[in-house]
C-alpha positions as CSV (number, residue, x, y, z in Angstrom):
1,X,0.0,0.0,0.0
2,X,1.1,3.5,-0.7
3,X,0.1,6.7,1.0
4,X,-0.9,9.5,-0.6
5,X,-1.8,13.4,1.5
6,X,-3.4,11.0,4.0
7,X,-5.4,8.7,2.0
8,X,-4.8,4.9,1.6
9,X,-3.6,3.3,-1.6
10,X,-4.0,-0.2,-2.7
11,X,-2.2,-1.8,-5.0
12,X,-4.4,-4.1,-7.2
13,X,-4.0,-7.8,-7.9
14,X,-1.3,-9.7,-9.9
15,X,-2.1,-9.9,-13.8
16,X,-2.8,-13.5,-14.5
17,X,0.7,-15.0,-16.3
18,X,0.4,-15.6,-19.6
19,X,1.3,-19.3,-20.3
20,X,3.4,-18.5,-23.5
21,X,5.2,-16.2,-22.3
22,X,6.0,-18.3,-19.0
23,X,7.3,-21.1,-21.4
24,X,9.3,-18.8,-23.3
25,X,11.5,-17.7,-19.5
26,X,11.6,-21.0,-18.7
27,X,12.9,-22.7,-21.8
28,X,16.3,-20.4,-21.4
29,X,16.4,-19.2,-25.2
30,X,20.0,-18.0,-25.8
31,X,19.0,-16.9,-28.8
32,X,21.5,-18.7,-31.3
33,X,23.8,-18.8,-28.9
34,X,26.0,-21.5,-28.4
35,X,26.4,-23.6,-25.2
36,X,30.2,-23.0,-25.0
37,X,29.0,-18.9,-25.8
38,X,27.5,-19.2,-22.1
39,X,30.4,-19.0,-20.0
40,X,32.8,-16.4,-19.4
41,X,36.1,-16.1,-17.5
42,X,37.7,-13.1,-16.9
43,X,40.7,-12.1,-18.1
44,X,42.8,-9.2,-16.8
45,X,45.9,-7.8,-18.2
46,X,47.8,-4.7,-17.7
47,X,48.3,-2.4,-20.4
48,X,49.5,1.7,-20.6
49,X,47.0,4.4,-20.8
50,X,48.3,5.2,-24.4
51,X,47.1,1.8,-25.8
52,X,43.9,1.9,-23.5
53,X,43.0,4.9,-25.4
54,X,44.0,3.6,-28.6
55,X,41.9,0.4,-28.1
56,X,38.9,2.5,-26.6
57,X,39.0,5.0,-30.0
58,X,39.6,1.9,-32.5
59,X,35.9,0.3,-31.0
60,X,34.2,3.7,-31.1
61,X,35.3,4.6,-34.7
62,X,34.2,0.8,-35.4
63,X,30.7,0.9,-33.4
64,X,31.4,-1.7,-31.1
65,X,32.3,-2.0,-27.7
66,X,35.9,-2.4,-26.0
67,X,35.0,-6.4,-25.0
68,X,33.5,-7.4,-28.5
69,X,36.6,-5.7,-30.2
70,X,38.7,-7.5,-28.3
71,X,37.2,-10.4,-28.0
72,X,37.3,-10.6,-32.3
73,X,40.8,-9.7,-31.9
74,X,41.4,-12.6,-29.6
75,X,39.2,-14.9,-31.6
76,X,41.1,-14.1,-34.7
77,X,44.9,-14.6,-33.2
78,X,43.6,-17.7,-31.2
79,X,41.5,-19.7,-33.2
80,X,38.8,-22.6,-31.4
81,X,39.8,-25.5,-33.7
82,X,43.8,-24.9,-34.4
83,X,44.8,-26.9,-31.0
């Protein structure tokens, strides 16, 4: 309940779930996702400001972000299937 310059408020009930859109949560879509796209581990690695800023002005010029570009990059150099 909420108040309201002295007057009482109630909230009304639940909407009733809609049973497709229930399924749909449920069933975990990943969207064309892979299962080994999923998990993540973190990497960290220390770098100089000057080539932070060149990184972070080579993804905005390209219209992606600072993890997908270097994620490509990585991807590229270190191919899944060359092991």
């Amino acid at each position: 309940m909420t108040r309201e310059r002295g007057k009482r408020t109630t909230i009304g009930l639940r909407p009733p779930a809609n049973p497709h859109a229930e399924a749909w949560v449920r069933q975990g879509d990943i969207g064309g996702l892979q299962k080994s796209d999923l998990f993540t581990a973190r990497l960290t690695l220390d770098i100089t400001p000057a080539m932070r800023a060149r990184i972070k002005v080579s993804a905005f010029t390209q219209g992606v972000t600072v993890a997908d570009l270097l994620r490509a990059l990585l991807d590229r150099e270190f191919p899944e299937n060359t092991l």
